[in-house]
N, C-alpha and C positions, 0 to 999 in steps of 0.2 A: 842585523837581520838580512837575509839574503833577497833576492829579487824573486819571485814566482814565475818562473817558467815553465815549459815542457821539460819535463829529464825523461833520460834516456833515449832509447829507440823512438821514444815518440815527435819525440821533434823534430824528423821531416814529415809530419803534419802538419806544421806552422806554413809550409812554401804551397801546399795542397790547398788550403784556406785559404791565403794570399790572392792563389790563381784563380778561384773562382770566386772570390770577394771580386779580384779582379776585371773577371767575366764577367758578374750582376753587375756591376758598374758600368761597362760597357754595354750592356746590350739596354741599359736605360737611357743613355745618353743615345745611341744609333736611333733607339724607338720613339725618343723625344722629337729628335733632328727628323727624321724620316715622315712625324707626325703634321711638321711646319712645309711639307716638301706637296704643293695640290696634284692630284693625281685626275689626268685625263680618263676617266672612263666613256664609253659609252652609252650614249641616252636614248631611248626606245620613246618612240612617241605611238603612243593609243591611238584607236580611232576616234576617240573621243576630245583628241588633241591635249591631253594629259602627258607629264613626258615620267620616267621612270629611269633611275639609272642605277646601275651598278657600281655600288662604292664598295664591296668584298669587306676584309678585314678593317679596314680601315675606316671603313662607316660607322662603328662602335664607337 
């Protein structure tokens, strides 16, 4: 019995898959690493003496 691959013209799909298999890899590990990395925002303080900061994207 043979192996189940792509045949024909389809299989430069397999390197298309690859590279963005590829990419989702990557952009999970940068998002991991970049999650461990504290980000200096700035902190508003009320009049009330309360402080308030901005943590954008990364405050999720």
């Amino acid at each position: 019995m043979e192996p189940l691959t792509w045949t024909g013209s389809l299989s430069g799909l397999n390197y298309i898959f690859y590279f963005v298999v590829g990419l989702l890899f990557l952009s999970i590990v940068v998002s991991t690493l970049a999650s461990l990395v504290p980000s200096s925002g700035s902190r508003a303080v009320s009049a009330d003496g309360t402080l308030a900061a901005d943590k954008g994207a990364s405050g999720f």
